[in-house]
Structure formats: structure tokens, C-alpha cells
Backbone as JSON Lines, residues from 0, in Angstrom:
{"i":0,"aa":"X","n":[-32.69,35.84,44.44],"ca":[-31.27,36.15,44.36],"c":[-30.44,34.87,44.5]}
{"i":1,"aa":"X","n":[-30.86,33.96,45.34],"ca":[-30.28,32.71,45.31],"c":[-30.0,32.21,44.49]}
{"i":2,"aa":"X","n":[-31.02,32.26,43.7],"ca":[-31.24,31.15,42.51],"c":[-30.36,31.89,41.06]}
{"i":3,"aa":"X","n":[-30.37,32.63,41.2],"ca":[-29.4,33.57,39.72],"c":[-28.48,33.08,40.3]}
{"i":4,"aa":"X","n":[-27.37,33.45,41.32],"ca":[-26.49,33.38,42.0],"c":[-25.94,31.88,41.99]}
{"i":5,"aa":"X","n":[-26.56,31.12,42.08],"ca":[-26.18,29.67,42.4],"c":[-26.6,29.24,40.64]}
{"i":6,"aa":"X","n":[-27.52,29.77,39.59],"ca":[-27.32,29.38,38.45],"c":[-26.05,29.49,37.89]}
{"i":7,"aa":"X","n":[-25.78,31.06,38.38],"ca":[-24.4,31.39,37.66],"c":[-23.27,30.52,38.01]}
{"i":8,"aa":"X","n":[-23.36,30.41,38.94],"ca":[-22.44,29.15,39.91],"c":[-21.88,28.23,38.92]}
{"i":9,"aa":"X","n":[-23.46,27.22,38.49],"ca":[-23.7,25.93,38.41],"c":[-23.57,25.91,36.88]}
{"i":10,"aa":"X","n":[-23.53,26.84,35.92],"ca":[-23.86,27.53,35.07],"c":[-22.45,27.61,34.27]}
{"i":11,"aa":"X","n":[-21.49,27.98,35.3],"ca":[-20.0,28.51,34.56],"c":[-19.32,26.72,34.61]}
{"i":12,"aa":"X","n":[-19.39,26.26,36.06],"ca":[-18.83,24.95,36.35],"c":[-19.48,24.04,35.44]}
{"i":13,"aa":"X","n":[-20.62,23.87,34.63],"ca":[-20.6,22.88,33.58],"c":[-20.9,23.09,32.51]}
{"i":14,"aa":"X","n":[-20.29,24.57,32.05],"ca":[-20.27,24.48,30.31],"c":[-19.47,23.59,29.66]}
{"i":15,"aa":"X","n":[-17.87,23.43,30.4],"ca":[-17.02,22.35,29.73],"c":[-17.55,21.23,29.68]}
{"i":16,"aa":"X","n":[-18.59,20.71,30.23],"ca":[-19.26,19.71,29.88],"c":[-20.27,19.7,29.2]}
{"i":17,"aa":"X","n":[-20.71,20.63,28.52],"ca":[-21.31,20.88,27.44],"c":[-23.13,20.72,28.16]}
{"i":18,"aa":"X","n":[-23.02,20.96,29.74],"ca":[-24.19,20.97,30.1],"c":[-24.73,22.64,30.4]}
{"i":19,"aa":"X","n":[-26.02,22.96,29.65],"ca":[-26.55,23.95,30.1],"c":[-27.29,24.17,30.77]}
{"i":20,"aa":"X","n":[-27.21,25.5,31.61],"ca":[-28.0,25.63,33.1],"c":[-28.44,27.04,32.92]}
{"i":21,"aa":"X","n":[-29.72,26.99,33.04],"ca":[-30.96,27.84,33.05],"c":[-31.82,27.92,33.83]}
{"i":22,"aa":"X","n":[-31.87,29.24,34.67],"ca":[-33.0,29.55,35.89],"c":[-33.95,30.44,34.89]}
{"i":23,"aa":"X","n":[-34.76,30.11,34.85],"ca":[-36.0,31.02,34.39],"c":[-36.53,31.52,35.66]}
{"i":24,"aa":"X","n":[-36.11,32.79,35.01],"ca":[-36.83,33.77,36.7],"c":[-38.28,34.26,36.3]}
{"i":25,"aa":"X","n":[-39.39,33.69,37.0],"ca":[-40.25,34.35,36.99],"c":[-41.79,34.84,37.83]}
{"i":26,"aa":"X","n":[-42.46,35.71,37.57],"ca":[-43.11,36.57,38.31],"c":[-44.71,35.33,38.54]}
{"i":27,"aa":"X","n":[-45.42,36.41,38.9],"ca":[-46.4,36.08,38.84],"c":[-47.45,35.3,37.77]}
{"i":28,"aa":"X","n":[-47.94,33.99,37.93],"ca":[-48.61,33.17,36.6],"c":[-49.92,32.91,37.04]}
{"i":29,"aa":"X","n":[-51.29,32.85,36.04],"ca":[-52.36,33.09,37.16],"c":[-52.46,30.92,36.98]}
{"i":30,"aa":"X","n":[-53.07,30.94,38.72],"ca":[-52.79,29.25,38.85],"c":[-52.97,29.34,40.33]}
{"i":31,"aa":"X","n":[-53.53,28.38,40.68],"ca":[-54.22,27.65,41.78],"c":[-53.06,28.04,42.86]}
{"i":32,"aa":"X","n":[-52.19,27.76,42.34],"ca":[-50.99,27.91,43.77],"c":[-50.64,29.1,43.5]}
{"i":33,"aa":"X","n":[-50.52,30.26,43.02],"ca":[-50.43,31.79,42.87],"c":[-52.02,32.25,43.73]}
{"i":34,"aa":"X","n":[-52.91,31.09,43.39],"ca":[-54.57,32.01,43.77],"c":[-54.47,33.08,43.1]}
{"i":35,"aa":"X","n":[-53.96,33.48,42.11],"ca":[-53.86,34.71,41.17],"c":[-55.35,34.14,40.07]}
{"i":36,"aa":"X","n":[-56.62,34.58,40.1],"ca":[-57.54,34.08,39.19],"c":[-57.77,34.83,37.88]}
{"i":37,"aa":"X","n":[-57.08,36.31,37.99],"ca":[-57.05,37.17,36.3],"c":[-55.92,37.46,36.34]}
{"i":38,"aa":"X","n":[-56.06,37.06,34.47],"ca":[-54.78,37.47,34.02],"c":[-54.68,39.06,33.94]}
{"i":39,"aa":"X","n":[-53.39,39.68,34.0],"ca":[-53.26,41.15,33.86],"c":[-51.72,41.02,32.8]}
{"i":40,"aa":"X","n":[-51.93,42.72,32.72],"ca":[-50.45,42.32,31.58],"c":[-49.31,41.89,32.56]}
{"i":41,"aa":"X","n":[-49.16,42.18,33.73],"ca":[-48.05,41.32,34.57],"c":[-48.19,40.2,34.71]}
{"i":42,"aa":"X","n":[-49.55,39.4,34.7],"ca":[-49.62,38.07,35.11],"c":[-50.21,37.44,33.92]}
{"i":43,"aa":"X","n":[-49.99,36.69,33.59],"ca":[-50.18,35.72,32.27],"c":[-51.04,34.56,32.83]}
{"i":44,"aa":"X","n":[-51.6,34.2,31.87],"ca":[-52.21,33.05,31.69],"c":[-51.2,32.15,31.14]}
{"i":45,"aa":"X","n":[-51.37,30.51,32.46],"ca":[-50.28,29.63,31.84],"c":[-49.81,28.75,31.06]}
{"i":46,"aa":"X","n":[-50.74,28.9,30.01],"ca":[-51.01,28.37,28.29],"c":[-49.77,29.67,27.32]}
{"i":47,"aa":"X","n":[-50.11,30.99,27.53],"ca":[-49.13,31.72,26.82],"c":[-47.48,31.91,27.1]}
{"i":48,"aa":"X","n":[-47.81,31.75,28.87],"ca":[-46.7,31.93,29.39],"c":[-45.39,30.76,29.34]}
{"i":49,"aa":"X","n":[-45.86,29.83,29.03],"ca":[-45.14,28.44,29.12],"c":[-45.13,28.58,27.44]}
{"i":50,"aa":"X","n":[-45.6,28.9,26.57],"ca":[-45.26,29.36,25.56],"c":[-44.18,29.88,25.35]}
{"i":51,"aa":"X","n":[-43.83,30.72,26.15],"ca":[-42.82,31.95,25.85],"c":[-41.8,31.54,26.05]}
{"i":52,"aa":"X","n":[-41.68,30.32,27.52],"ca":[-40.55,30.48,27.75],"c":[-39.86,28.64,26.98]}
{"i":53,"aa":"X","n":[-40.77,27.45,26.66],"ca":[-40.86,26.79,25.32],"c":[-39.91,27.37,24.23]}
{"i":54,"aa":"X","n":[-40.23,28.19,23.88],"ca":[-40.12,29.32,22.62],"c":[-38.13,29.47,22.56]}
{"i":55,"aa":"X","n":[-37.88,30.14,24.23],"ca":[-36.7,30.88,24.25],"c":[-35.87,29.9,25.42]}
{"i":56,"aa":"X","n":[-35.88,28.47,25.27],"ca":[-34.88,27.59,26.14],"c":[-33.76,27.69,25.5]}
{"i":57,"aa":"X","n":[-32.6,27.86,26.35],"ca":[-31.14,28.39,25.42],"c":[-30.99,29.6,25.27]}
{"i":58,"aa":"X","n":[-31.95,30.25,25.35],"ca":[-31.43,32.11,24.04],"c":[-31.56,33.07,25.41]}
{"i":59,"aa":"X","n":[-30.49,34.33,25.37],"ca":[-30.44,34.62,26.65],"c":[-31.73,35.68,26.31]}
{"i":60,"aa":"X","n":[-32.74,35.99,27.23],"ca":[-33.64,36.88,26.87],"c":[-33.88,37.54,28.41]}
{"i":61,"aa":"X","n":[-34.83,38.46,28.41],"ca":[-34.92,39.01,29.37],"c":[-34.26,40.45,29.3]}
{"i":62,"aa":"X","n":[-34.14,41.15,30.29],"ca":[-33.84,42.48,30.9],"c":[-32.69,42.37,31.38]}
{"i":63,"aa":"X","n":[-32.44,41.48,32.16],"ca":[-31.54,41.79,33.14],"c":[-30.0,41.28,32.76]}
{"i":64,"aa":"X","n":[-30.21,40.76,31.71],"ca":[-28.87,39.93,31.17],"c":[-27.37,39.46,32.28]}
{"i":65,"aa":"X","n":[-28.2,38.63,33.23],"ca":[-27.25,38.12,33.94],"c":[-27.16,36.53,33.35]}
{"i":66,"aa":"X","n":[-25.65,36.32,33.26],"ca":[-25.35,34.8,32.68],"c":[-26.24,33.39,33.13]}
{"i":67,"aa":"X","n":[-26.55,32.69,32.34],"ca":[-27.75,31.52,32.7],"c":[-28.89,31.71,34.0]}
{"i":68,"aa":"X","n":[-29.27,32.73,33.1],"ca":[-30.12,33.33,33.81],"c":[-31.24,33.92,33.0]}
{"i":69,"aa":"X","n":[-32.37,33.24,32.42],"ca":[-33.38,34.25,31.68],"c":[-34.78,34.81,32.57]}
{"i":70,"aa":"X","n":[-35.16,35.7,31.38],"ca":[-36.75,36.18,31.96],"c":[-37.5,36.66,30.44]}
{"i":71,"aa":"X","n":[-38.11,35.31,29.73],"ca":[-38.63,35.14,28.54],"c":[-39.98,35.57,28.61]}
{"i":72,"aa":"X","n":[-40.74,35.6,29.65],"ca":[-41.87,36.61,29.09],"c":[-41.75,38.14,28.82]}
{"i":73,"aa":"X","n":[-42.37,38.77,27.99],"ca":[-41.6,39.99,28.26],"c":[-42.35,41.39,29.24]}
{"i":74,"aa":"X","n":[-43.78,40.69,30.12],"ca":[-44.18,41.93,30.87],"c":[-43.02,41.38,32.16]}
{"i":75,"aa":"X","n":[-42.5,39.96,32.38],"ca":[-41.74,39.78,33.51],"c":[-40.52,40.07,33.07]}
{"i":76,"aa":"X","n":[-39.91,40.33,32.23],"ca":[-38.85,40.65,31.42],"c":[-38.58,42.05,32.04]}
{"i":77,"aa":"X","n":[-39.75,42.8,31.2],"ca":[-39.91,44.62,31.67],"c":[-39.48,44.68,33.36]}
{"i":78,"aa":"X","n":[-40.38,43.89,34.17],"ca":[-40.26,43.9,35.82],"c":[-38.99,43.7,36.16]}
{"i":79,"aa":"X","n":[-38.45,42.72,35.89],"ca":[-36.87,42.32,35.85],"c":[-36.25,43.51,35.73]}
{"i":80,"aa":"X","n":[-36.38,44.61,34.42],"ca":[-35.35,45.62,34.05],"c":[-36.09,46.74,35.42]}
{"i":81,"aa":"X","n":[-36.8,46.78,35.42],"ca":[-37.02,47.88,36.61],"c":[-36.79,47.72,37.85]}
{"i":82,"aa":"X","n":[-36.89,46.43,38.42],"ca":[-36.46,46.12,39.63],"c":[-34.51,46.2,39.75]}
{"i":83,"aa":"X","n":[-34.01,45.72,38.42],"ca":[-32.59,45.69,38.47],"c":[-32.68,46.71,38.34]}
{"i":84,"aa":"X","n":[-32.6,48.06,37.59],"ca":[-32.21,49.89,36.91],"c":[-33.06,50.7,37.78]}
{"i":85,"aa":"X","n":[-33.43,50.29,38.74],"ca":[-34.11,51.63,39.22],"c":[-33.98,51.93,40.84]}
{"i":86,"aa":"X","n":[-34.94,51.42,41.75],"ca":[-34.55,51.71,43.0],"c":[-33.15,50.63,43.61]}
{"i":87,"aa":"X","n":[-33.41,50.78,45.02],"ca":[-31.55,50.36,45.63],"c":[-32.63,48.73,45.89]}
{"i":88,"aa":"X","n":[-31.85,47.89,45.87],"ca":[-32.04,46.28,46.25],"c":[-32.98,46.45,48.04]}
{"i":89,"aa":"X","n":[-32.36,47.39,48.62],"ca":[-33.13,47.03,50.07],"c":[-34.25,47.14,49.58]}
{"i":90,"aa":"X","n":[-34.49,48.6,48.89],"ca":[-36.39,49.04,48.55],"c":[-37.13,47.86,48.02]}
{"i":91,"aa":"X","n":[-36.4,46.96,47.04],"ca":[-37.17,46.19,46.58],"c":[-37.41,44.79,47.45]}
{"i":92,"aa":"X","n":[-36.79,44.41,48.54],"ca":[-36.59,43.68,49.56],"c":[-37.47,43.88,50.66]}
{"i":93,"aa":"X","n":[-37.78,44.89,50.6],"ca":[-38.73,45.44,52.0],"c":[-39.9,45.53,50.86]}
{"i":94,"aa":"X","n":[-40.19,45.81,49.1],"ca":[-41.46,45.62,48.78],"c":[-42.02,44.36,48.87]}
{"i":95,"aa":"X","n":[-41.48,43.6,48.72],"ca":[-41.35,42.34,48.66],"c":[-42.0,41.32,50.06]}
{"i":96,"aa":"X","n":[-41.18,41.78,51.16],"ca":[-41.56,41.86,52.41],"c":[-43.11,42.07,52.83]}
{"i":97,"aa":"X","n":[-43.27,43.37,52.1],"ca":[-44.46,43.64,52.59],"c":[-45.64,43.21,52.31]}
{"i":98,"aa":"X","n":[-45.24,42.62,50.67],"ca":[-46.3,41.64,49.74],"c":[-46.82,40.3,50.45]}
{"i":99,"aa":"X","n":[-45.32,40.01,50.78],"ca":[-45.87,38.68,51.46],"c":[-46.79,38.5,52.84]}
{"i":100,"aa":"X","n":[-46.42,39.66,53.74],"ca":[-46.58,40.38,54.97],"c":[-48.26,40.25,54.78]}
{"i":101,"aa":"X","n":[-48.87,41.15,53.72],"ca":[-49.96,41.33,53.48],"c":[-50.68,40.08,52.6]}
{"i":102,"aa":"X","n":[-49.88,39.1,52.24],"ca":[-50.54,38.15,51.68],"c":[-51.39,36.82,53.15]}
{"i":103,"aa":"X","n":[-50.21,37.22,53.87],"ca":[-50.31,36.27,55.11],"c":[-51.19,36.57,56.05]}
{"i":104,"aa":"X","n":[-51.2,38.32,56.01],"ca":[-52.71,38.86,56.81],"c":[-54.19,38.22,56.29]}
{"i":105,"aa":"X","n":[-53.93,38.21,55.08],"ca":[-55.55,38.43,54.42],"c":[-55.33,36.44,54.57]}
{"i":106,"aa":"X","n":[-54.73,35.85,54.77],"ca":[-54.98,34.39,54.75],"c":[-55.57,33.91,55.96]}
{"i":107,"aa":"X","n":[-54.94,34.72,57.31],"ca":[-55.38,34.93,57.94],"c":[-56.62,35.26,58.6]}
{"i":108,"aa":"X","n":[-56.84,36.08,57.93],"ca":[-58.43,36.6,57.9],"c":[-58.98,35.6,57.53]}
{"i":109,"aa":"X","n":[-58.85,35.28,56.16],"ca":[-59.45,34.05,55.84],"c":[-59.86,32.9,56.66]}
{"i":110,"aa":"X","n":[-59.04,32.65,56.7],"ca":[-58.95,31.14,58.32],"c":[-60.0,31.49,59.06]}
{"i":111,"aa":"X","n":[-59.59,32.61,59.87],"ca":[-60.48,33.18,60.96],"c":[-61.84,32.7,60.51]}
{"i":112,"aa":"X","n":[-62.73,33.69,59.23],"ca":[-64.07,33.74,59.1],"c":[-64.16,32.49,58.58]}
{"i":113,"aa":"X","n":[-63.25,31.33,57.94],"ca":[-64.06,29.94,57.51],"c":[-64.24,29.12,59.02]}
{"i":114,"aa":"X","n":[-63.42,29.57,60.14],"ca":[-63.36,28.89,61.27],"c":[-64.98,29.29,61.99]}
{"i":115,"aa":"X","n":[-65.09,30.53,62.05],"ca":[-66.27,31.0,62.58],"c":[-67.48,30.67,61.51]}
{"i":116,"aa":"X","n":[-67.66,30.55,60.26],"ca":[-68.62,30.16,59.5],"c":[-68.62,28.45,59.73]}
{"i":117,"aa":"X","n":[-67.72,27.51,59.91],"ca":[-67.6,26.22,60.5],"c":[-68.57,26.17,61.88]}
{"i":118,"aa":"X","n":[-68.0,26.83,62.86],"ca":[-68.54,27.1,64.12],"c":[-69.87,27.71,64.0]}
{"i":119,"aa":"X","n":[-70.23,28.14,63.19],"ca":[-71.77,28.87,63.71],"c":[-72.67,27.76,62.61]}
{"i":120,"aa":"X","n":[-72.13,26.62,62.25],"ca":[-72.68,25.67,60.94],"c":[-73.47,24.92,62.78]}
């Protein structure tokens, strides 16, 4: 939300200067720092995905059609229109929450058993 918000900002204040400002909002890409290792139709591989959005620098695309603001793939495109048209902003704030919530458990875990597989080395 920041980042739309402060595009739009940054976005209106330098068109008279003929500078354009573009947040590409996007989801999940599979890649070492995601640890996402298969692609699914939500998550792209980042050879097609950097494609897409290559493809559509400048052109407003996406779902959500908020000003300098795109979402050029189009399964993150789709996510975009459902997260904006459907439930209330808290729901998707607390899903969100909980993703991360549960990303931080299982890292956790993680730690734990490489600490104890270290220790019993």
C-alpha cells in the first residue's frame, strides 16, 4: 500500500517534467529469495515473468487500474483484481499477516533441526 500510494504521489509531481513513475506491483516469482522452487500459475518463472513486465513499461496494465501503478503479469494481475473487488482490506491484511506468521514458524523450525543436526554432528 505504501508503495502505490507514494507512486501516485511521486507519479502526479513529475509528469510536468516529463518523468515517468512506475511501481510494478508484484506477487510471488519463483527465486532463491522467494525460496519459492515451482512455478504455479500464480508464481512464474523469472525468465517469463520479467518478460511480461519488459513487454508493458509505460502501458497501464493490470486489474487494479490505480495511476502509475501496474500489475503486467496477468495471474498477478487476476490477484490484484480480487484482492482490490472482493473482501474488506482488513481480511486481506490479517491474510497476509498470517502468511508471513507461518512463514516465520516453519523458518523457525528450520533453524531449530539444522541447530540440533549441527549438534549431534
Amino acid at each position: 500500500a505504501f508503495m502505490n500510494t507514494w507512486s501516485q504521489a511521486l507519479g502526479a509531481e513529475l509528469k510536468s517534467k516529463g518523468i515517468l513513475v512506475e511501481n510494478v506491483n508484484t506477487y510471488f516469482v519463483v527465486s532463491a529469495m522467494s525460496k519459492v522452487r515451482k512455478p504455479s500459475f500464480l508464481i512464474p518463472l523469472p525468465r517469463p515473468y520479467v518478460k511480461s513486465v519488459l513487454n508493458k513499461i509505460g502501458l497501464p496494465c493490470g486489474a487494479s487500474w490505480v495511476p502509475y501503478n501496474s500489475c503486467p503479469y496477468p495471474s498477478h494481475a487476476l490477484a490484484n483484481w480480487i484482492v482490490a473487488n472482493t473482501f474488506s482490506w482488513s481480511f486481506w491484511v490479517n491474510q497476509g499477516l498470517a502468511q508471513q506468521e507461518n512463514i516465520r514458524k516453519r523458518a523457525l523450525r528450520k533453524r531449530e533441526r539444522e541447530a540440533a543436526a549441527a549438534k549431534s554432528q
